[in-house]
C-alpha positions as CSV (number, residue, x, y, z in Angstrom):
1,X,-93.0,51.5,-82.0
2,X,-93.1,48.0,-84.0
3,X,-97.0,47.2,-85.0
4,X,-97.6,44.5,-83.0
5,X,-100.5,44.2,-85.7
6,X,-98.3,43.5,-88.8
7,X,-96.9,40.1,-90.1
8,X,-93.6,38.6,-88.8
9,X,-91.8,35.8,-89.8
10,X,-90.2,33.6,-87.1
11,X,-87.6,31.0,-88.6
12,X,-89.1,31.2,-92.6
13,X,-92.7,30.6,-90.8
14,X,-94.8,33.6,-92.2
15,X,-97.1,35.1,-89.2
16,X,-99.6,37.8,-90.1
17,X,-98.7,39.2,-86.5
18,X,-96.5,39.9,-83.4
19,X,-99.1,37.9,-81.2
20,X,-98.3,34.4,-79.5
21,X,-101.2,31.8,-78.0
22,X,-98.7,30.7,-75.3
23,X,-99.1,26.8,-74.1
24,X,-101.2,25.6,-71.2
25,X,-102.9,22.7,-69.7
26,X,-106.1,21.6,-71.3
27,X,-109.2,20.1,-70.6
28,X,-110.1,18.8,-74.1
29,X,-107.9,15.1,-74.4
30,X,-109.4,12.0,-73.5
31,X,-107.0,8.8,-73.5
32,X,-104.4,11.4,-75.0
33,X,-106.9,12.4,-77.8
34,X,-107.8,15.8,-78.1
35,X,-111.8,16.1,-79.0
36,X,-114.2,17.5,-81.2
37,X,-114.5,20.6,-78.5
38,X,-110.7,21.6,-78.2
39,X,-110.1,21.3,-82.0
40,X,-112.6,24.1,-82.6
41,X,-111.0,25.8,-79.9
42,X,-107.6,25.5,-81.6
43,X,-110.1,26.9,-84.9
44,X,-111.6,29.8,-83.0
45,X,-108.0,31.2,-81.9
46,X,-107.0,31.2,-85.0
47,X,-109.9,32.8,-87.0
48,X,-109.0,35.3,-84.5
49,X,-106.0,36.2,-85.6
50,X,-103.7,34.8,-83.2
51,X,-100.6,34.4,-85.2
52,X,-98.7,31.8,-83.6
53,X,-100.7,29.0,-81.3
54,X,-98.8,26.6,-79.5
55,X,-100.7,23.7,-78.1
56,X,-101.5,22.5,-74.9
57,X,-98.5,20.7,-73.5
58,X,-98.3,17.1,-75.4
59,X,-96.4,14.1,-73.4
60,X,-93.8,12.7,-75.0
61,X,-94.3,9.0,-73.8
62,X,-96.7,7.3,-71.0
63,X,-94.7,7.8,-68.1
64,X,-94.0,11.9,-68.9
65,X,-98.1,12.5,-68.5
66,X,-98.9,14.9,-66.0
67,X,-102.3,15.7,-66.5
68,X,-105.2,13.1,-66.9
69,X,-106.9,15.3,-69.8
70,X,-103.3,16.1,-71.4
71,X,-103.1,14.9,-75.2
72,X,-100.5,12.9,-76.4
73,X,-97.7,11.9,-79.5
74,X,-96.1,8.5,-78.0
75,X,-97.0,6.5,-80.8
76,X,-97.6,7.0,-85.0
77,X,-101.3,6.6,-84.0
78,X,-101.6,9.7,-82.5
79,X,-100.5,12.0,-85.9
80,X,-104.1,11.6,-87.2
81,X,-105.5,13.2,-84.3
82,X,-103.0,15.8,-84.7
83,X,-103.3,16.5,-87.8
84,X,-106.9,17.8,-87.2
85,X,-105.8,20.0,-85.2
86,X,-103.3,21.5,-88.2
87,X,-105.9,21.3,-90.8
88,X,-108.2,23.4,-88.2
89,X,-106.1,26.1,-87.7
90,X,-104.8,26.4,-91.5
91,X,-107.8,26.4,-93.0
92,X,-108.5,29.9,-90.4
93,X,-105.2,31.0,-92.0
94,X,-103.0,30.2,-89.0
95,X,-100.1,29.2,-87.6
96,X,-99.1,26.3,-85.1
97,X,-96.2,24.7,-82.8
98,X,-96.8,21.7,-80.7
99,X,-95.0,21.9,-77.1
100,X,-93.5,18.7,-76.7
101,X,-93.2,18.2,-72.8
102,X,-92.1,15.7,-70.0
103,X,-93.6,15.6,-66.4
104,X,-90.2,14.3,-65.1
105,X,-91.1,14.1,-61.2
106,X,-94.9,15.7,-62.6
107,X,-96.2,12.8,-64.1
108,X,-98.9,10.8,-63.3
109,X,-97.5,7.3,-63.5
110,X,-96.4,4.9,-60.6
111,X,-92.4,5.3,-61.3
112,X,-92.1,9.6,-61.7
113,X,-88.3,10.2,-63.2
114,X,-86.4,13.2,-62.0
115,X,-82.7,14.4,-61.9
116,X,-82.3,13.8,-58.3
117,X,-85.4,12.3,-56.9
118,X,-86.9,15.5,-55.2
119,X,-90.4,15.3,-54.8
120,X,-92.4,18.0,-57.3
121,X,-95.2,19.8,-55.5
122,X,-97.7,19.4,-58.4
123,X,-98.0,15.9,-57.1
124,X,-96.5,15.5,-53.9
125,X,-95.3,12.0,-54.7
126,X,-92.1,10.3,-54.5
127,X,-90.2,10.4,-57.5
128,X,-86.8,8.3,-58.7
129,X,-83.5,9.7,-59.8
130,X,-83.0,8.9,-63.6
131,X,-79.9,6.9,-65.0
132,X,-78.0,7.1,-68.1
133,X,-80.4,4.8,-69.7
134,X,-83.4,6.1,-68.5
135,X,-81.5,10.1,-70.1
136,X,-80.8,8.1,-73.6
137,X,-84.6,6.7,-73.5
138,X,-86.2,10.1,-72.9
139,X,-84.3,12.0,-75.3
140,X,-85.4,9.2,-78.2
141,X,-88.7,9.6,-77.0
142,X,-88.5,13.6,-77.4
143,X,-86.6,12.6,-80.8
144,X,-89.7,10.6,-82.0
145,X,-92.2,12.4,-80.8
146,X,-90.8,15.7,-83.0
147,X,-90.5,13.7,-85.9
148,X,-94.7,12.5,-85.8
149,X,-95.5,16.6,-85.0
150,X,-93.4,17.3,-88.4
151,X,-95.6,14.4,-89.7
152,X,-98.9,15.8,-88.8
153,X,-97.8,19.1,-90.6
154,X,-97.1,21.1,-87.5
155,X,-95.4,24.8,-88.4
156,X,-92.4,23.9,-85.8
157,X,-92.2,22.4,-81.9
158,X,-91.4,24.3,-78.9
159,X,-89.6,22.1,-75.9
160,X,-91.1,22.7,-73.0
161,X,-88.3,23.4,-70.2
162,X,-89.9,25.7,-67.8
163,X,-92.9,25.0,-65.2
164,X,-91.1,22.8,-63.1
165,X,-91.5,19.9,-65.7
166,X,-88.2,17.1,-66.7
167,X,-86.1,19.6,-68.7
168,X,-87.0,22.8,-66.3
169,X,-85.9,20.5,-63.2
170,X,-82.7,19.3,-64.6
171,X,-81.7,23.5,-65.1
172,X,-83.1,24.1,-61.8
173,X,-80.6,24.1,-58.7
174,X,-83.4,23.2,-56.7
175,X,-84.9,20.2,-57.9
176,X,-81.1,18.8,-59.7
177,X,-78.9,18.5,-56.8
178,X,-76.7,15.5,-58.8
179,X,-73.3,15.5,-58.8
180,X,-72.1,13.7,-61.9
181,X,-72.2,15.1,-65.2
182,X,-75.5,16.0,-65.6
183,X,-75.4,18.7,-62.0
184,X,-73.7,20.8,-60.2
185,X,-72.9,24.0,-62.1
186,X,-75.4,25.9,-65.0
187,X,-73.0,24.4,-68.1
188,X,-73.9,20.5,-66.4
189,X,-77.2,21.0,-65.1
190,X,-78.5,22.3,-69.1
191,X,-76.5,19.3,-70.0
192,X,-79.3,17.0,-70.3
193,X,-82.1,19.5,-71.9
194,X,-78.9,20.1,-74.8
195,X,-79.1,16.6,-75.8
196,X,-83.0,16.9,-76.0
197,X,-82.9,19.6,-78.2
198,X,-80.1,18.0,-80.1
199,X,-81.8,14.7,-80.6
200,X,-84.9,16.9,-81.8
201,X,-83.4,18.6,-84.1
202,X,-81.5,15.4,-85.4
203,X,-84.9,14.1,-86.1
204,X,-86.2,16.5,-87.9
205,X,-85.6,18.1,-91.5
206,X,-82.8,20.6,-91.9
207,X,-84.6,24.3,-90.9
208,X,-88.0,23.0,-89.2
209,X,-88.6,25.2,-86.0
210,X,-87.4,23.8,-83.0
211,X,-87.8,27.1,-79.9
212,X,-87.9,26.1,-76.5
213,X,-89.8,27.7,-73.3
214,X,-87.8,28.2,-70.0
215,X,-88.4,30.1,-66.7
216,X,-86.3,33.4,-66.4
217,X,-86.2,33.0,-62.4
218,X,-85.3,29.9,-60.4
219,X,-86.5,28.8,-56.9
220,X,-83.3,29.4,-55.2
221,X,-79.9,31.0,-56.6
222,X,-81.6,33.2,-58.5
223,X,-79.2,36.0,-59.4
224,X,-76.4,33.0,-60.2
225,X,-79.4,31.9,-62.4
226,X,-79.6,34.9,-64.0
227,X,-76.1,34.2,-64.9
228,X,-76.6,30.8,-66.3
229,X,-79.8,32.3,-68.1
230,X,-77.3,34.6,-70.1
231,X,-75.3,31.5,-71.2
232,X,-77.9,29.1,-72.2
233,X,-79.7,31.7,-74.2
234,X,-76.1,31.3,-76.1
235,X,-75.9,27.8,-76.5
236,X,-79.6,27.5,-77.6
237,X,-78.1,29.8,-80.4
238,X,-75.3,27.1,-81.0
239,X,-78.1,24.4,-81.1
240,X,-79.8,26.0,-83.6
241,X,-83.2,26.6,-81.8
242,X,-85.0,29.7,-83.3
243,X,-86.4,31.3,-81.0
244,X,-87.2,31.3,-77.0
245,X,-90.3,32.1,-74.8
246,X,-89.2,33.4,-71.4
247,X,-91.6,32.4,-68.4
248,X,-91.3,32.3,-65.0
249,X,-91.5,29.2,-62.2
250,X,-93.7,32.2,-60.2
251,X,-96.0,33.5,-62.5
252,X,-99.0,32.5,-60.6
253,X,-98.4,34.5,-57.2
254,X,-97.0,37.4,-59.7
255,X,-100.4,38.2,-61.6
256,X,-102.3,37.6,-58.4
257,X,-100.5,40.5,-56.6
258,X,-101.1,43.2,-59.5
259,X,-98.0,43.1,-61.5
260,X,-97.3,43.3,-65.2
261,X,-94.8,42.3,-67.7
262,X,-93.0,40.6,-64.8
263,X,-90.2,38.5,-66.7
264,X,-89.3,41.9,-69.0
265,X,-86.0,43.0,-67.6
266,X,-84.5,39.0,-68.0
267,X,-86.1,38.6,-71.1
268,X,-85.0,41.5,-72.7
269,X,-81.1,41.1,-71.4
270,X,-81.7,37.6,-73.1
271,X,-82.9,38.8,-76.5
272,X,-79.9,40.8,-76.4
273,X,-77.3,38.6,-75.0
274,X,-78.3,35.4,-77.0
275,X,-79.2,37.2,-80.6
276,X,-82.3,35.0,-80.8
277,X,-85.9,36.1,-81.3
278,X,-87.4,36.1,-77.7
279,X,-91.4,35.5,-77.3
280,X,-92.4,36.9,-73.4
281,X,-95.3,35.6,-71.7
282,X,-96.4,37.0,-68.2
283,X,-98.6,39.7,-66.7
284,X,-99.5,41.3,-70.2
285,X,-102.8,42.6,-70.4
286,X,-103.0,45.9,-71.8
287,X,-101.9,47.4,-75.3
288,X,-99.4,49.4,-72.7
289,X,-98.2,45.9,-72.0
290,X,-97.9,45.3,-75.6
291,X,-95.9,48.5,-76.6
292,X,-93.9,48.2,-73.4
293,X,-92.1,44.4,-74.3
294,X,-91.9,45.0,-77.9
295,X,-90.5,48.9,-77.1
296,X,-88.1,46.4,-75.2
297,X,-86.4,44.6,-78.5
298,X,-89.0,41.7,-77.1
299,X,-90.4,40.0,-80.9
300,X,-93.0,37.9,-79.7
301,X,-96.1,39.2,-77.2
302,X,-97.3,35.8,-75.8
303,X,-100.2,35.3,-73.8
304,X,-101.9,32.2,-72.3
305,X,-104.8,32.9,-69.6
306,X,-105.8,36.0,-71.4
307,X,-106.6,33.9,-74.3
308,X,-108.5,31.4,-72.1
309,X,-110.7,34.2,-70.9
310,X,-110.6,36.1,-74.6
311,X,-110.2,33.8,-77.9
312,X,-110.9,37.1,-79.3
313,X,-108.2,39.7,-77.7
314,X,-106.1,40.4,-80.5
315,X,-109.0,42.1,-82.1
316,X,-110.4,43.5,-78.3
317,X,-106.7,45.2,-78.3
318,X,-106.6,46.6,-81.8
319,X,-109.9,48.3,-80.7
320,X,-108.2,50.2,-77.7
321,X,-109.7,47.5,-74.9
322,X,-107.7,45.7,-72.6
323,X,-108.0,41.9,-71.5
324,X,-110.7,41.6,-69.2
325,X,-108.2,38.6,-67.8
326,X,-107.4,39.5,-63.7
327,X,-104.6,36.5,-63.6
328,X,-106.7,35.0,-60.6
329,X,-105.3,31.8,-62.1
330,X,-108.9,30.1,-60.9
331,X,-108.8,28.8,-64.5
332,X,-105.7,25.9,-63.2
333,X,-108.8,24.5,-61.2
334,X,-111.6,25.0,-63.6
335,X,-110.3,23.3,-66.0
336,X,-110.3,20.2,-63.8
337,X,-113.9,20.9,-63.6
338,X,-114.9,21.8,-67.0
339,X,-116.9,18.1,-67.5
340,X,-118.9,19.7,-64.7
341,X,-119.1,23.4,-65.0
342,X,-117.9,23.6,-69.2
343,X,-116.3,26.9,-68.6
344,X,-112.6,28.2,-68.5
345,X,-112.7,31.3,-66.9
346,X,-114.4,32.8,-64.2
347,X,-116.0,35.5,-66.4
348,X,-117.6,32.7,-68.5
349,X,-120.8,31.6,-68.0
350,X,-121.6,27.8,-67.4
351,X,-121.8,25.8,-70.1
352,X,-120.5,28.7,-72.7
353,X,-117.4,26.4,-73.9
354,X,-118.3,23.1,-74.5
C-alpha cells in the first residue's frame, strides 16, 4: 500500500505527505480580511503536518461573496493580508493553495448571477441569468484574482467548481438549463468554467498549480453525468490543470447516514480516465478510509470537517486512532455562531478556538 505518511510532490510542489486540508467556509474574515485567529489556525494545521491546505473559499469580486465572514482577493489590497497567511504556514514547513470561488446564484449581493436564473437554495433568493459580458467580466475577475494569490506567494490555486457555486451550476443540468452556447449538452455546459480556467492559467506564470474541485454526482441526470464527468476530467488534462479533488453536491446527507468514502468508485474511474492526480474528499475517517482510496490509484486523501474537529489528525492517524469527526455537519451552523459560542465542532468546548 502507498504510505499515506511519506512526501509527494503534486505539480513540482514538494509535500512531505499524501494528506489534503480540503476547503471550507470560515468564520475568521471580517470585511474580506481574514484575522489574527484564522491565521494561527492556517499555522496550527500546518505544524501538524497537513501537507497540502487549501483555504477557505476566497471570492473573486464583491458580487461572488456568499458568506458574510468569507475572505476575499478583489483588489491588490487584499495580497498583504494573504500573504500572512503564506508566511504562517511556511514558516510550520507547509504547503498552501488558495480556492478561488464565485457564489454565482450563492452570493450575498442584491443582483446574484447564474447560468439560467434558477434560484440556489443556500439563499433562496432570485437570481439573474448572466450575459456574455457579465461571462467575459467574471472570468477577468478569476484571471486577476489568481494573479494577486501568485503574488502573495501561494503554492498554486484550486477553482472551486463544485458546491453548487457559479462554475458547479454552469456544469450542472439542474441549475444551467440555457440553450445557447454555454448549455444544453456536458461539452457546452463546461464551456464556461473552460474559459475560467483558461483565463487563470493565462494569468499566471508558465507551471504555477492551477487544480480545480468538482462534484462527482449531479442533482438530476446523474448517470449521463457520470458520462460527462469522464470527459471533463479529459479536457482539464488539455487545460493543463494538475490535479482534481472530487466532491459531491450530497455530501452532507451522505456522512449523516453512516457512509464512508462515498465519491470512491467516480473518483477512481476519473483518476484513471483523465491521467490526472485526483485528491478525494468525503466520508473518510478511518486509516481503513485512508488505505482504501489510496489502495484505489486515489493520490490525494483530502479531508475538511475532520480537520475542523481535529487540527491534529494526521498525527491521531499515524497512531492507529481514527477521527473522532461523526459528519453531523452541525459545524455549517456553528460557524455562523462562533462570535458567540467560539467553537467549531460539537466536541469542542466553548470558547476553545478563539
Amino acid at each position: 500500500m502507498t504510505d499515506p505518511f511519506q512526501p509527494y510532490t503534486l505539480a513540482g510542489v514538494p509535500l512531505r505527505d499524501r494528506f489534503v486540508r480540503s476547503a471550507t467556509v470560515s468564520p475568521y474574515a471580517a470585511e474580506g480580511v481574514v484575522g489574527r485567529t484564522g491565521i494561527e489556525r492556517y499555522r496550527t494545521l500546518a505544524r501538524e503536518r497537513v501537507g497540502l491546505i487549501i483555504t477557505e473559499m476566497v471570492y473573486i469580486s464583491p458580487d461572488g461573496q456568499a458568506s458574510r465572514t468569507q475572505a476575499g482577493l478583489w483588489d491588490e489590497s487584499c495580497i498583504a493580508h494573504h500573504k500572512e497567511i503564506v508566511e504562517a504556514v511556511h514558516e510550520e514547513g507547509g504547503k498552501v493553495f488558495v480556492q478561488l470561488n464565485h457564489g454565482g446564484a450563492a452570493s450575498l449581493c442584491e443582483d446574484p448571477l447564474s447560468p439560467s436564473g434558477v434560484t440556489s437554495p443556500y439563499t433562496g433568493r432570485p437570481a439573474r441569468a448572466m450575459g456574455e459580458d457579465d461571462m467575459a467580466r467574471v472570468a477577468r475577475d478569476f484571471a486577476a484574482a489568481a494573479a494577486r494569490a501568485e503574488a502573495a506567494g501561494y503554492d498554486g490555486i484550486q477553482i472551486h467548481c463544485a458546491h453548487g457555486y457559479l462554475l458547479s451550476q454552469f456544469i450542472s443540468p439542474f441549475f444551467n438549463r440555457r440553450e445557447d452556447a454555454y448549455g444544453g449538452t456536458p461539452e457546452k455546459r463546461f464551456r464556461f468554467p473552460a474559459e475560467v480556467i483558461a483565463a487563470v492559467k493565462g494569468a499566471v506564470r508558465t507551471g504555477y498549480p492551477v487544480c480545480i474541485k468538482i462534484n462527482s454526482n449531479a442533482e438530476q441526470d446523474d448517470t449521463e453525468y457520470e458520462d460527462a464527468l469522464m470527459w471533463m476530467g479529459r479536457a482539464c488534462a488539455e487545460l493543463g490543470v494538475c490535479a482534481i479533488e472530487v466532491s459531491g453536491h450530497d455530501f452532507t446527507p451522505q456522512g449523516r447516514a453512516g457512509k464512508h468514502t462515498y465519491y470512491l468508485e467516480r473518483a477512481a474511474k476519473l483518476r484513471a480516465g483523465s491521467g490526472l492526480p485526483v485528491m478525494l474528499v468525503g466520508g473518510i475517517r478511518t486509516m481503513e478510509d485512508v488505505r482504501r482510496v489510496l489502495d484505489a490509484g486515489i493520490d490525494l486523501v483530502s479531508m475538511s470537517r475532520p480537520f475542523l474537529c481535529q487540527p491534529d489528525l494526521v498525527g491521531r492517524l499515524e497512531r492507529g486512532e481514527d477521527s473522532l469527526c461523526v459528519s453531523c455537519s452541525k459545524c455549517f451552523s456553528m460557524l455562523r455562531k462562533f462570535e458567540n459560542e467560539g467553537r467549531l465542532c460539537i466536541q469542542h468546548e466553548q470558547g476553545s478556538d478563539r
